[in-house]
PDB file of N, CA, C and O in Angstrom:
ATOM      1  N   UNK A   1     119.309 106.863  80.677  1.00  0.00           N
ATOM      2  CA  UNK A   1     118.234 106.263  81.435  1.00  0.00           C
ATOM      3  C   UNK A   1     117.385 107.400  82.024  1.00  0.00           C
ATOM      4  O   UNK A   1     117.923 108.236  82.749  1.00  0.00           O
ATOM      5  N   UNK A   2     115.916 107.464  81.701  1.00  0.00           N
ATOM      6  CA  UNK A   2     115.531 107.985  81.745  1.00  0.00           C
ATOM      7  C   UNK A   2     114.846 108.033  83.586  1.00  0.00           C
ATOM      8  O   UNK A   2     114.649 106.971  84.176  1.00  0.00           O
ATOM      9  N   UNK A   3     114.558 109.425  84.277  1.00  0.00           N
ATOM     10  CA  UNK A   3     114.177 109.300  85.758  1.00  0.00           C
ATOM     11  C   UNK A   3     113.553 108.246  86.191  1.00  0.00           C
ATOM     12  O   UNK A   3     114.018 107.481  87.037  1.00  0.00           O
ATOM     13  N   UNK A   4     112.246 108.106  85.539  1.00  0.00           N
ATOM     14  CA  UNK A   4     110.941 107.063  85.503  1.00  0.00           C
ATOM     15  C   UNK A   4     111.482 105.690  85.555  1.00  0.00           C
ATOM     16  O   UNK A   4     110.949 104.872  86.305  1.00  0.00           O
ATOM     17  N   UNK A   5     112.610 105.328  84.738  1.00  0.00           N
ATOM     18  CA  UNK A   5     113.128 104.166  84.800  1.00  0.00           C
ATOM     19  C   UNK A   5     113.996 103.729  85.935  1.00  0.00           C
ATOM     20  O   UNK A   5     113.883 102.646  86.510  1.00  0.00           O
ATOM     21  N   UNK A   6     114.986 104.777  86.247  1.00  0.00           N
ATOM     22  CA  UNK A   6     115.700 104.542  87.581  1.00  0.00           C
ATOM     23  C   UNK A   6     115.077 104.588  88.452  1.00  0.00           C
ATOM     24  O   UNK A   6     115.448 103.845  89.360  1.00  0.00           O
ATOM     25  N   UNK A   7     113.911 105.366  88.701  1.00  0.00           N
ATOM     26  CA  UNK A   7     112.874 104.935  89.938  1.00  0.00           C
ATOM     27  C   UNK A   7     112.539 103.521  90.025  1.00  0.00           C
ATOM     28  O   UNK A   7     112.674 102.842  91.043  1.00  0.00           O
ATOM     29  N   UNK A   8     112.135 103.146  89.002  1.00  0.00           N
ATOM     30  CA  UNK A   8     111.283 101.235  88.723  1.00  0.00           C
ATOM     31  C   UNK A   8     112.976 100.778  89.463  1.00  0.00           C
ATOM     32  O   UNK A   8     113.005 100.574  90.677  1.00  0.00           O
ATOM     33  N   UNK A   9     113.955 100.683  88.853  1.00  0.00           N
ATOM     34  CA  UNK A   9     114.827  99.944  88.895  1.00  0.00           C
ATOM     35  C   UNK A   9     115.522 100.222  90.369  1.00  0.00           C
ATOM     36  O   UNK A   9     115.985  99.184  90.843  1.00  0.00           O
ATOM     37  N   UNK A  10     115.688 101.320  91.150  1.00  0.00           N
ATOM     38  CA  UNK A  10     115.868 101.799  92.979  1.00  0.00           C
ATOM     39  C   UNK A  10     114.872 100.705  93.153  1.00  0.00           C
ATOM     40  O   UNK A  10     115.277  99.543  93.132  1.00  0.00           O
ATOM     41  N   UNK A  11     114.006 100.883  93.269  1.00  0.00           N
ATOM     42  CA  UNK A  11     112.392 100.373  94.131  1.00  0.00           C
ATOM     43  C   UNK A  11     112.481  99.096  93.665  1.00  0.00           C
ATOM     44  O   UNK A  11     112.839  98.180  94.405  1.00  0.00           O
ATOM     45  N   UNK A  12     112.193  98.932  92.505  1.00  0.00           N
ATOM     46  CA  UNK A  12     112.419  97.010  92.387  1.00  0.00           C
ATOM     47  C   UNK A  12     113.825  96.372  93.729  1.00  0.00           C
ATOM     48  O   UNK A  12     113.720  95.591  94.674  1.00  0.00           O
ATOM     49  N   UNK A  13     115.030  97.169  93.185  1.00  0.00           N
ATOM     50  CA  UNK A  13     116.153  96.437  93.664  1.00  0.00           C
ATOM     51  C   UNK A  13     115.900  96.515  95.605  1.00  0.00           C
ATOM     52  O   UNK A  13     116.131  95.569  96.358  1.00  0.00           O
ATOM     53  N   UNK A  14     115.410  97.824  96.013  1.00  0.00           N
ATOM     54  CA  UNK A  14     115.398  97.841  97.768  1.00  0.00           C
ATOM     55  C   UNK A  14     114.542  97.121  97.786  1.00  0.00           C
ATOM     56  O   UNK A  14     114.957  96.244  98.544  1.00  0.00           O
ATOM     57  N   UNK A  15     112.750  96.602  97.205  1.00  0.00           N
ATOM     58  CA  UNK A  15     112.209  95.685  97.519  1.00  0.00           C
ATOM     59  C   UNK A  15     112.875  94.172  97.834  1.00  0.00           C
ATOM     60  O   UNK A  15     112.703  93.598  98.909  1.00  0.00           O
ATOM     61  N   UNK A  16     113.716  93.584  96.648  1.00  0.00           N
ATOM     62  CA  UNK A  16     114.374  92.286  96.355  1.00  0.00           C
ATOM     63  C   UNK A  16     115.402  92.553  98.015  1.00  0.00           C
ATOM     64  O   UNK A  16     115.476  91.766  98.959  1.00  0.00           O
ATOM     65  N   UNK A  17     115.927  93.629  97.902  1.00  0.00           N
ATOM     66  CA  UNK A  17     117.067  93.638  99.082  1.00  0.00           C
ATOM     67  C   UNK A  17     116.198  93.246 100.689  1.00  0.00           C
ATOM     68  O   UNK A  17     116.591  92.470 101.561  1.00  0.00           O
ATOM     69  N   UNK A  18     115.006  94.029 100.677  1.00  0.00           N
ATOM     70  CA  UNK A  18     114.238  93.605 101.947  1.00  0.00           C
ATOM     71  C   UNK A  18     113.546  92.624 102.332  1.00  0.00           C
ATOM     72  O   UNK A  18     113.189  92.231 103.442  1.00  0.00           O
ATOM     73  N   UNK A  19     113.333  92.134 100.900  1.00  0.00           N
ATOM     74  CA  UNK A  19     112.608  90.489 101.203  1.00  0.00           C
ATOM     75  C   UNK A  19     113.211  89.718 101.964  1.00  0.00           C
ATOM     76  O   UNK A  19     112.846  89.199 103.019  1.00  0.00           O
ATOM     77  N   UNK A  20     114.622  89.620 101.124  1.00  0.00           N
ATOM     78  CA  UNK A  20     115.759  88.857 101.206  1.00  0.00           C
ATOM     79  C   UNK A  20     116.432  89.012 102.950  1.00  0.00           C
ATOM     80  O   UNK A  20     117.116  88.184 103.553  1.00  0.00           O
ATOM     81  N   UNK A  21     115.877  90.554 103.495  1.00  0.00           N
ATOM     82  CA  UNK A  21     116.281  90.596 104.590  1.00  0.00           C
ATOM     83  C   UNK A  21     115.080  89.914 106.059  1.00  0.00           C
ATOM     84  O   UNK A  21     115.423  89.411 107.129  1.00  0.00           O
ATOM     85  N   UNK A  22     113.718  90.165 105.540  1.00  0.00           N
ATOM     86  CA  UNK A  22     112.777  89.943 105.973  1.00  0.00           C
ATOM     87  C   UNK A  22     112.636  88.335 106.172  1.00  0.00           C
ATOM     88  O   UNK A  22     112.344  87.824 107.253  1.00  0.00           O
ATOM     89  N   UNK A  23     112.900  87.571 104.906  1.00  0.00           N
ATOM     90  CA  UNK A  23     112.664  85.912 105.052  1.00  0.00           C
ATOM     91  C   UNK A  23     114.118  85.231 105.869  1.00  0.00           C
ATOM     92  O   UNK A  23     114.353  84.140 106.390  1.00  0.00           O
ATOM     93  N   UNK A  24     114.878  86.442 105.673  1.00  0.00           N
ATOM     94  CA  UNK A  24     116.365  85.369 107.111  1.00  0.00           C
ATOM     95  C   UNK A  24     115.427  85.813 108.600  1.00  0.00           C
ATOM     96  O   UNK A  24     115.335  84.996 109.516  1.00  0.00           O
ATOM     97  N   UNK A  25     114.964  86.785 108.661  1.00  0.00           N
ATOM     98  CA  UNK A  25     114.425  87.678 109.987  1.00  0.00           C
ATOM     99  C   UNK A  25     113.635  86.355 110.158  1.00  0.00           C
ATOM    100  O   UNK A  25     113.595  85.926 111.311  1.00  0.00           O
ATOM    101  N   UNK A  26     113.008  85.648 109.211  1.00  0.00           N
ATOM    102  CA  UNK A  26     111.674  84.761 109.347  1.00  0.00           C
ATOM    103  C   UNK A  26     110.377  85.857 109.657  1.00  0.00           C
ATOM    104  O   UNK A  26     109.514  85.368 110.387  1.00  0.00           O
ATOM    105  N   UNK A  27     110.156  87.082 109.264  1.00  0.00           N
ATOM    106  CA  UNK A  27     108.845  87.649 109.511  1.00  0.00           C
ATOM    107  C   UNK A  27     108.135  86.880 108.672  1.00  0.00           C
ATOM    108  O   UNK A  27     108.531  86.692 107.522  1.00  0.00           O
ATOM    109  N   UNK A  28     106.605  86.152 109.302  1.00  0.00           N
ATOM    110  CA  UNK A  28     105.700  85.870 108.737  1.00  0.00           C
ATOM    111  C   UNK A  28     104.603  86.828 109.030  1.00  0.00           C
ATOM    112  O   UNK A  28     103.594  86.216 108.681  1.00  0.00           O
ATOM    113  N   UNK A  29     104.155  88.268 109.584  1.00  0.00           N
ATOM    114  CA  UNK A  29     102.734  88.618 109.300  1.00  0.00           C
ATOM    115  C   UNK A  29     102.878  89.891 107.874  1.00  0.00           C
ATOM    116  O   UNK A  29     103.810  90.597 107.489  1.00  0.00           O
ATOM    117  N   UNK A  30     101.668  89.731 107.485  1.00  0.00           N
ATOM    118  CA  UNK A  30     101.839  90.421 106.544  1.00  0.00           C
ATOM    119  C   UNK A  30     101.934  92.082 106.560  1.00  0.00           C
ATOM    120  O   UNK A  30     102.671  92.725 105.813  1.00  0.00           O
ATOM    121  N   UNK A  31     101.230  92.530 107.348  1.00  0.00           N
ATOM    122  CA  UNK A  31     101.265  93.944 107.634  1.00  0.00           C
ATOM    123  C   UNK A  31     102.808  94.335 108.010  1.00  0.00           C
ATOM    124  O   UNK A  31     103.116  95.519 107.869  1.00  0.00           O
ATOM    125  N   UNK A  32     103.462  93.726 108.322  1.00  0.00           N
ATOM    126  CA  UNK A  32     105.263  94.378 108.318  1.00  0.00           C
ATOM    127  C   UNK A  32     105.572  94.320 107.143  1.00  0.00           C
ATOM    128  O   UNK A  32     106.400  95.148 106.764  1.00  0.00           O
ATOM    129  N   UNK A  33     105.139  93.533 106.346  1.00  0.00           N
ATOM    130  CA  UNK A  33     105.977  93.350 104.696  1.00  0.00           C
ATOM    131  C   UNK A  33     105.335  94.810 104.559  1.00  0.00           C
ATOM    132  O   UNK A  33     106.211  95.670 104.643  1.00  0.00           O
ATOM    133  N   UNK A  34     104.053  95.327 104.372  1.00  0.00           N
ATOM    134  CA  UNK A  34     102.888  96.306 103.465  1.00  0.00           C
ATOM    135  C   UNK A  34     103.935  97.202 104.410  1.00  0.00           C
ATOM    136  O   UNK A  34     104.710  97.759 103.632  1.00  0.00           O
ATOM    137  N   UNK A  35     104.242  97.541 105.744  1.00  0.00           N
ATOM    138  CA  UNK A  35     104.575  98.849 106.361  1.00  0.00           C
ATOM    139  C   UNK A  35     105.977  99.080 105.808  1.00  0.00           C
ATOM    140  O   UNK A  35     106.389 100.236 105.714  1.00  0.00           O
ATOM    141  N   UNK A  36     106.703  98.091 105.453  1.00  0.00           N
ATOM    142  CA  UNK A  36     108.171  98.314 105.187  1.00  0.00           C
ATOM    143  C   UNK A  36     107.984  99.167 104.213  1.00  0.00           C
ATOM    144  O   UNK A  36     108.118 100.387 104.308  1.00  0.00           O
ATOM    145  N   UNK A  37     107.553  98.336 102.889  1.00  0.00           N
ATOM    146  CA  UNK A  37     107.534  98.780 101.451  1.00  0.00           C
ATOM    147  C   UNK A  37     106.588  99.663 101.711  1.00  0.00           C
ATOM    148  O   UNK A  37     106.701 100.471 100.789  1.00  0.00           O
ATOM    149  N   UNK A  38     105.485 100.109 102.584  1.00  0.00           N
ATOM    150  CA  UNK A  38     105.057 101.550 101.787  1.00  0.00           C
ATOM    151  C   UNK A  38     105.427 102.508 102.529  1.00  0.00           C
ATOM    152  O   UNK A  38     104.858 103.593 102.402  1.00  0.00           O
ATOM    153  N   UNK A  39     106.575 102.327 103.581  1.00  0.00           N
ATOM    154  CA  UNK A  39     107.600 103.373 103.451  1.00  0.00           C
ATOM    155  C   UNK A  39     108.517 103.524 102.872  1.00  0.00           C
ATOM    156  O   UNK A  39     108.889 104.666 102.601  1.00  0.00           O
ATOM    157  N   UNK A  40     109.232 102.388 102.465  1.00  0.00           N
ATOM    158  CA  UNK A  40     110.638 102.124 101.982  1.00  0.00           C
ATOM    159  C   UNK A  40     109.763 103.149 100.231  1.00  0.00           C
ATOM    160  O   UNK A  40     110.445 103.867  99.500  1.00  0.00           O
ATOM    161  N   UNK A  41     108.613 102.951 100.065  1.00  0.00           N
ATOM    162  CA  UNK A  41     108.026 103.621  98.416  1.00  0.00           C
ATOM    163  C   UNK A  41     107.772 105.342  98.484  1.00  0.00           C
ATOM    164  O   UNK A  41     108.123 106.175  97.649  1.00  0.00           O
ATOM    165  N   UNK A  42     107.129 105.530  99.622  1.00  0.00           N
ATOM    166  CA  UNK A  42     107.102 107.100 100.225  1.00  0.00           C
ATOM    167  C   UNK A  42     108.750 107.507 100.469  1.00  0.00           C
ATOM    168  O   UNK A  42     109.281 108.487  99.946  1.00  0.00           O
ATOM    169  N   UNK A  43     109.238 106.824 101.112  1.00  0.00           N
ATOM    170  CA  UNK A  43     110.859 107.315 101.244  1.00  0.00           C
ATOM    171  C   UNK A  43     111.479 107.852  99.763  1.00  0.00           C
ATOM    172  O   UNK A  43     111.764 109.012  99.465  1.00  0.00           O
ATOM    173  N   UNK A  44     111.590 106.670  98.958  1.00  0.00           N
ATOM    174  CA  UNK A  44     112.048 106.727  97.526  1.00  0.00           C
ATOM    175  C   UNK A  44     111.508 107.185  96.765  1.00  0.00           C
ATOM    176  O   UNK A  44     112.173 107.365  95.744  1.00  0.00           O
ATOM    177  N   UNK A  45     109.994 107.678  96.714  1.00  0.00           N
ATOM    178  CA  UNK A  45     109.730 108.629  95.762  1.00  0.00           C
ATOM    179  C   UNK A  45     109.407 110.185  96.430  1.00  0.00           C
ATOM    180  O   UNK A  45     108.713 110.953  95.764  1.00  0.00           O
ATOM    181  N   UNK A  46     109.866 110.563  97.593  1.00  0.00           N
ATOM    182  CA  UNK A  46     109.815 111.969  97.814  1.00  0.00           C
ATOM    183  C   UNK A  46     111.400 112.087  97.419  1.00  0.00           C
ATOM    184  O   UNK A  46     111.632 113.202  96.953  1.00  0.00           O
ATOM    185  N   UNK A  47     112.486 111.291  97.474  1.00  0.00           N
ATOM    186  CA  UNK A  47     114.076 111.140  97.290  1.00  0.00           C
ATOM    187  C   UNK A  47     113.752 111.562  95.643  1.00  0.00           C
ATOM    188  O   UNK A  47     114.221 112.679  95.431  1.00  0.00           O
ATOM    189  N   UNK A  48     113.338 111.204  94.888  1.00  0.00           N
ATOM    190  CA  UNK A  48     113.290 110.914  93.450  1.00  0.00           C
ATOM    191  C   UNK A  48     112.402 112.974  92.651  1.00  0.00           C
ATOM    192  O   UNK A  48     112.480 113.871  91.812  1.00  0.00           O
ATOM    193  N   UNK A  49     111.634 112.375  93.971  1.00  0.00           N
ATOM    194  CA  UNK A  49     110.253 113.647  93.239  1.00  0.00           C
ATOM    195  C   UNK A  49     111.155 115.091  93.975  1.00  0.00           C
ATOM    196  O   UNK A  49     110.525 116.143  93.876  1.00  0.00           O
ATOM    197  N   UNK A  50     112.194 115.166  94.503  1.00  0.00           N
ATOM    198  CA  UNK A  50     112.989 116.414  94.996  1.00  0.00           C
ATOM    199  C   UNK A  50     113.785 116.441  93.515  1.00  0.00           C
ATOM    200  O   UNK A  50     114.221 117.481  93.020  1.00  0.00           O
ATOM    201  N   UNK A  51     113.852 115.648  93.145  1.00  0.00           N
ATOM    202  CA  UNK A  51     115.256 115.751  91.916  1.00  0.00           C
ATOM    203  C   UNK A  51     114.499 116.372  90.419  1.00  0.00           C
ATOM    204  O   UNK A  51     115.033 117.169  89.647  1.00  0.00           O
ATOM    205  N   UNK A  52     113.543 115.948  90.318  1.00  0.00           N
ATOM    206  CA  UNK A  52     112.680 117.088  89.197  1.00  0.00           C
ATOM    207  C   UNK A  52     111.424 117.400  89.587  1.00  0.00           C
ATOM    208  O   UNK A  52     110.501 116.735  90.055  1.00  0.00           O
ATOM    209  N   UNK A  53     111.576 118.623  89.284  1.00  0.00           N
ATOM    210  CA  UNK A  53     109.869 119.556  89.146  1.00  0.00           C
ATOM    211  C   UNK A  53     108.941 118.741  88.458  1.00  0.00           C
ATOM    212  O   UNK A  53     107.759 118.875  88.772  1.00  0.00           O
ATOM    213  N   UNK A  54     109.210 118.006  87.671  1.00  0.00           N
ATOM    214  CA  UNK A  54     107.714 117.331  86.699  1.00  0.00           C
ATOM    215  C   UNK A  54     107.391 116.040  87.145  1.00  0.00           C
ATOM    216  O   UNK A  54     106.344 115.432  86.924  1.00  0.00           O
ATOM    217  N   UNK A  55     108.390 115.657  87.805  1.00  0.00           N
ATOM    218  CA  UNK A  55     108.335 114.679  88.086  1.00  0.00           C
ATOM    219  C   UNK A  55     107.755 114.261  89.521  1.00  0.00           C
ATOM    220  O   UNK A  55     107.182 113.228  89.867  1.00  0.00           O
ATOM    221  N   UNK A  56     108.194 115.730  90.437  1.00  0.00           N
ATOM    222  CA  UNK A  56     107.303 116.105  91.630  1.00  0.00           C
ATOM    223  C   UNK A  56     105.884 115.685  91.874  1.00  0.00           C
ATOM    224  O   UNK A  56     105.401 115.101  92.844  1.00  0.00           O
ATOM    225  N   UNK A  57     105.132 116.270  90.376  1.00  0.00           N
ATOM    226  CA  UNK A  57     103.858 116.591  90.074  1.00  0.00           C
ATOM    227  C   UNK A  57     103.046 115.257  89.740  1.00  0.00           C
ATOM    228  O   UNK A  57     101.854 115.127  90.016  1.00  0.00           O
ATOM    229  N   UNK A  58     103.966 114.102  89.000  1.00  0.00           N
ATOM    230  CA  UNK A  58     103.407 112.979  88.738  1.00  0.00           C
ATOM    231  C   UNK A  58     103.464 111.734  89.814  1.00  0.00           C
ATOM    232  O   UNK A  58     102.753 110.739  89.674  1.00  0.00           O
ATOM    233  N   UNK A  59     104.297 111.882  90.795  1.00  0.00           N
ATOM    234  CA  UNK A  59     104.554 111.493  91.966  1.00  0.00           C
ATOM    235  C   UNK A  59     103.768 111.534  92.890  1.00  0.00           C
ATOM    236  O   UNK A  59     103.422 110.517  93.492  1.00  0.00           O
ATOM    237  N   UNK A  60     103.218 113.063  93.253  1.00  0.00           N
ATOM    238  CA  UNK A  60     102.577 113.530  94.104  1.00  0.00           C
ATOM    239  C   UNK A  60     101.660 112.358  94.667  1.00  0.00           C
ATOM    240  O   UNK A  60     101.722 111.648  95.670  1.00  0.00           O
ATOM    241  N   UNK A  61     100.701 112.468  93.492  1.00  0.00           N
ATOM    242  CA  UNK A  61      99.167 111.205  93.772  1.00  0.00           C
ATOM    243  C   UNK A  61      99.887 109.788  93.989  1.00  0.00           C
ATOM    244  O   UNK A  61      99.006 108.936  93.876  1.00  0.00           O
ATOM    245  N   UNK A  62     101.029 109.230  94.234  1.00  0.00           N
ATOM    246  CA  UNK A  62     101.291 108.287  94.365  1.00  0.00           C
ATOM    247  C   UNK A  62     101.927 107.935  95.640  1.00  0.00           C
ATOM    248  O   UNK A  62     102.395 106.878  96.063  1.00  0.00           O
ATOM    249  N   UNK A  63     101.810 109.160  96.157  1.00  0.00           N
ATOM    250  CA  UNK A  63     102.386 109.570  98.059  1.00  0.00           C
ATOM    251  C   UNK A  63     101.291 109.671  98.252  1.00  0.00           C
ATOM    252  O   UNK A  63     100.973 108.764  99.022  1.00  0.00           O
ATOM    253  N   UNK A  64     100.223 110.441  97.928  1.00  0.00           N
ATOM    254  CA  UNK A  64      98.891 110.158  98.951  1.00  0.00           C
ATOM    255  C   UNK A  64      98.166 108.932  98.844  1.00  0.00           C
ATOM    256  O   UNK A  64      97.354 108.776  99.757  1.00  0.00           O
ATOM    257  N   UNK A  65      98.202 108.318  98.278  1.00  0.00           N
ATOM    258  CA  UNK A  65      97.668 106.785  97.647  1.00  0.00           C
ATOM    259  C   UNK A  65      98.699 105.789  98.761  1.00  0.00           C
ATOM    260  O   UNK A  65      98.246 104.808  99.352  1.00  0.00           O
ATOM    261  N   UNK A  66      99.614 106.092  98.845  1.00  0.00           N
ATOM    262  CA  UNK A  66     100.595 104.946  99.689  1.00  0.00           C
ATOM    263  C   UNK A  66     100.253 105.673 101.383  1.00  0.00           C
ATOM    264  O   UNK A  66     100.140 105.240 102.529  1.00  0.00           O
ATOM    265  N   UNK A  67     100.210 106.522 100.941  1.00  0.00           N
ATOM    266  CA  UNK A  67     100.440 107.502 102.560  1.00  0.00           C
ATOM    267  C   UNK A  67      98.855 107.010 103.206  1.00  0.00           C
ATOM    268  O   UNK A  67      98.736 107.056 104.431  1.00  0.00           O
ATOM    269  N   UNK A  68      98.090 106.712 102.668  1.00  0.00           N
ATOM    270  CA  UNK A  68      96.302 106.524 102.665  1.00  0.00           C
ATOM    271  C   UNK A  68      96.892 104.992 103.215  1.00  0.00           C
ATOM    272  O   UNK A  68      97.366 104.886 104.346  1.00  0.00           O
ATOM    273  N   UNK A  69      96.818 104.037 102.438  1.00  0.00           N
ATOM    274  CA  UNK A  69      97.103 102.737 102.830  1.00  0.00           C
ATOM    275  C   UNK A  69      98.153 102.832 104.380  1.00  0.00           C
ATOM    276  O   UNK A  69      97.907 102.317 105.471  1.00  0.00           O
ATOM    277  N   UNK A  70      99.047 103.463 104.079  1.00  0.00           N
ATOM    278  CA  UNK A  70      99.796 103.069 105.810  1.00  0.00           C
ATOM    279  C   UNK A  70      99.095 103.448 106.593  1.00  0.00           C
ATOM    280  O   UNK A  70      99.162 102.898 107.693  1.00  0.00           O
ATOM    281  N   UNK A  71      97.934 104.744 106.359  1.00  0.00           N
ATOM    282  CA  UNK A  71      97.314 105.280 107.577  1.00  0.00           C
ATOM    283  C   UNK A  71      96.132 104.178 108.053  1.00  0.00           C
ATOM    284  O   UNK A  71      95.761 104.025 109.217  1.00  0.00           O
ATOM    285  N   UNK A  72      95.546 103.325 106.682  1.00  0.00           N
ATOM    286  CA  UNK A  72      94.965 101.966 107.174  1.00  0.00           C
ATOM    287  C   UNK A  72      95.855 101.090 107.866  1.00  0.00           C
ATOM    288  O   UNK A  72      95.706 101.217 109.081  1.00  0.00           O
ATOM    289  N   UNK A  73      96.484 100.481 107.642  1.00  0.00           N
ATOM    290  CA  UNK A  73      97.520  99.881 108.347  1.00  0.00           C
ATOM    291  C   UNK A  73      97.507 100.283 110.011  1.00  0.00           C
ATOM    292  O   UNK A  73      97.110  99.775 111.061  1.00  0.00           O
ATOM    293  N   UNK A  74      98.040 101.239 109.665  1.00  0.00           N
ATOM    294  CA  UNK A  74      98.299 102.333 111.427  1.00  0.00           C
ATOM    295  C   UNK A  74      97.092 101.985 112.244  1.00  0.00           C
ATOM    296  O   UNK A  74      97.241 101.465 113.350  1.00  0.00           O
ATOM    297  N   UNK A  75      95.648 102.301 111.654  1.00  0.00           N
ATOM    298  CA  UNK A  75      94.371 102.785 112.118  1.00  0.00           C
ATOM    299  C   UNK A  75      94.601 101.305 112.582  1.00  0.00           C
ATOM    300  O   UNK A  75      95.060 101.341 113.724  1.00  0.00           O
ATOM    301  N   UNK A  76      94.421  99.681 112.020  1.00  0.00           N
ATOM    302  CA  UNK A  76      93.909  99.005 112.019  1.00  0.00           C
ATOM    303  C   UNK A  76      94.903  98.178 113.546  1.00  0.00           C
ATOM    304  O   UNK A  76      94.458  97.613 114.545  1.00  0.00           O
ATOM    305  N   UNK A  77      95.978  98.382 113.222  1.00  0.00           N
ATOM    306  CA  UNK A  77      96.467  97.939 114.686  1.00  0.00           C
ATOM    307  C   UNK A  77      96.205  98.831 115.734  1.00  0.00           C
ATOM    308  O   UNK A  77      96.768  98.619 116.808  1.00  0.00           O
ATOM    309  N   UNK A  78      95.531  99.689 115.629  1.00  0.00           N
ATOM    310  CA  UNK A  78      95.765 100.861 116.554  1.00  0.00           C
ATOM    311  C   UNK A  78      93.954 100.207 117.339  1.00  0.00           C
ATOM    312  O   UNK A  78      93.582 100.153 118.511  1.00  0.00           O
ATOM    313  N   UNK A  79      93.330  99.869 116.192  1.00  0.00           N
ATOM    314  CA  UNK A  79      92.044  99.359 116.714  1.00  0.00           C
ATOM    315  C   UNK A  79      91.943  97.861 117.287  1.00  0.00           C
ATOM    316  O   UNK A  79      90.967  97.442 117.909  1.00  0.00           O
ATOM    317  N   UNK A  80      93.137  97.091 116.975  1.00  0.00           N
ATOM    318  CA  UNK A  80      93.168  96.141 117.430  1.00  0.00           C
ATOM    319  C   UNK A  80      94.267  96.256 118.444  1.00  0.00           C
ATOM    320  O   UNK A  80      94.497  95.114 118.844  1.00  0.00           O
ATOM    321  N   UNK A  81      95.162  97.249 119.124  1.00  0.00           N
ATOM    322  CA  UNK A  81      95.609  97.375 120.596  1.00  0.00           C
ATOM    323  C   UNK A  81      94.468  97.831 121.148  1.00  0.00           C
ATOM    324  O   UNK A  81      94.244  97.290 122.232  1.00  0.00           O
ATOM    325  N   UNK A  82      93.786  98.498 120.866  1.00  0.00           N
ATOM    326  CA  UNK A  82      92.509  99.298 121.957  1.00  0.00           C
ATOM    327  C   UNK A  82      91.738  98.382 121.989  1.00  0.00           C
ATOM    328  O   UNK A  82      91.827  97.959 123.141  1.00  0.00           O
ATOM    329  N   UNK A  83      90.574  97.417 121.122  1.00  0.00           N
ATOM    330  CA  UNK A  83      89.446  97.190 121.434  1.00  0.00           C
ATOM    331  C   UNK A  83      89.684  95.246 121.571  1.00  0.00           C
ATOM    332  O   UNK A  83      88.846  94.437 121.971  1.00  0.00           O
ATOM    333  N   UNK A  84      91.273  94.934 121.025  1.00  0.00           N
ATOM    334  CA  UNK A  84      91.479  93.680 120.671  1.00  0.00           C
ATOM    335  C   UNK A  84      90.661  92.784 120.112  1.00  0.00           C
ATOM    336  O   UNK A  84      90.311  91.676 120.519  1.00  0.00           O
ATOM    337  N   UNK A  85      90.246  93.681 118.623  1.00  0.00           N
ATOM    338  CA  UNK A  85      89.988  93.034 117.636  1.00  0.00           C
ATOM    339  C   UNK A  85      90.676  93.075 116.140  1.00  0.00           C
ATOM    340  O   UNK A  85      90.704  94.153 115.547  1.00  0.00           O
ATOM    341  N   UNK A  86      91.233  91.885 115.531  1.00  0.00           N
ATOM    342  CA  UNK A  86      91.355  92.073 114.517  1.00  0.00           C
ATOM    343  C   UNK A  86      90.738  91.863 113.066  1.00  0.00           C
ATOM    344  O   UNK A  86      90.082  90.953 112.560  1.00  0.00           O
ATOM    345  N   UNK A  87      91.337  93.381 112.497  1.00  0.00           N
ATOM    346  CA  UNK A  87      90.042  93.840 111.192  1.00  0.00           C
ATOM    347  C   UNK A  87      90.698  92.946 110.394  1.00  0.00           C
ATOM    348  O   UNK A  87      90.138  91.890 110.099  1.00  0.00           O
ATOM    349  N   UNK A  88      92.215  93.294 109.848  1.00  0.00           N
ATOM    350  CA  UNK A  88      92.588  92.468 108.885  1.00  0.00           C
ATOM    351  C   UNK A  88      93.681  91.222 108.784  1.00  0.00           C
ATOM    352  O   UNK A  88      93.822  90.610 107.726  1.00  0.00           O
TER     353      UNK A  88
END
């Protein structure tokens, strides 16, 4: 099994595991689902992208792409504790 594949198959399975933990919790807003998983995805692919050099490299753009979205996330409650409005 090739790296690329055990990544899909980690990340599929902790997603299924957190849903599953999230819908007993009863969370209904959506921005906790997006903050879990795009850490629980930054977590698991800097875990993954330490284990090969090439794989580092193809990874990379896929941590700043997730890392970009949480910092929306972040920004957007951060603007709706200060000005109490919500963007999304």
């Amino acid at each position: 099994m090739t790296l690329y594949n055990r990544y899909i198959l980690w990340l599929t399975s902790l997603f299924a595991i957190t849903t599953v933990i999230m819908a007993f919790a009863e969370v209904s807003q959506l921005k906790i689902y997006l903050s879990v998983y795009l850490v629980e995805t930054l977590a698991l692919t800097v875990l993954f992208s330490s284990l090969d050099p090439r794989a580092r490299r193809s990874l990379s753009a896929i941590n700043y792409i997730l890392f970009a979205g949480f910092l929306v996330i972040v920004a957007t409650a951060v603007t709706e504790i200060i000005w109490g409005v919500a963007l999304l």
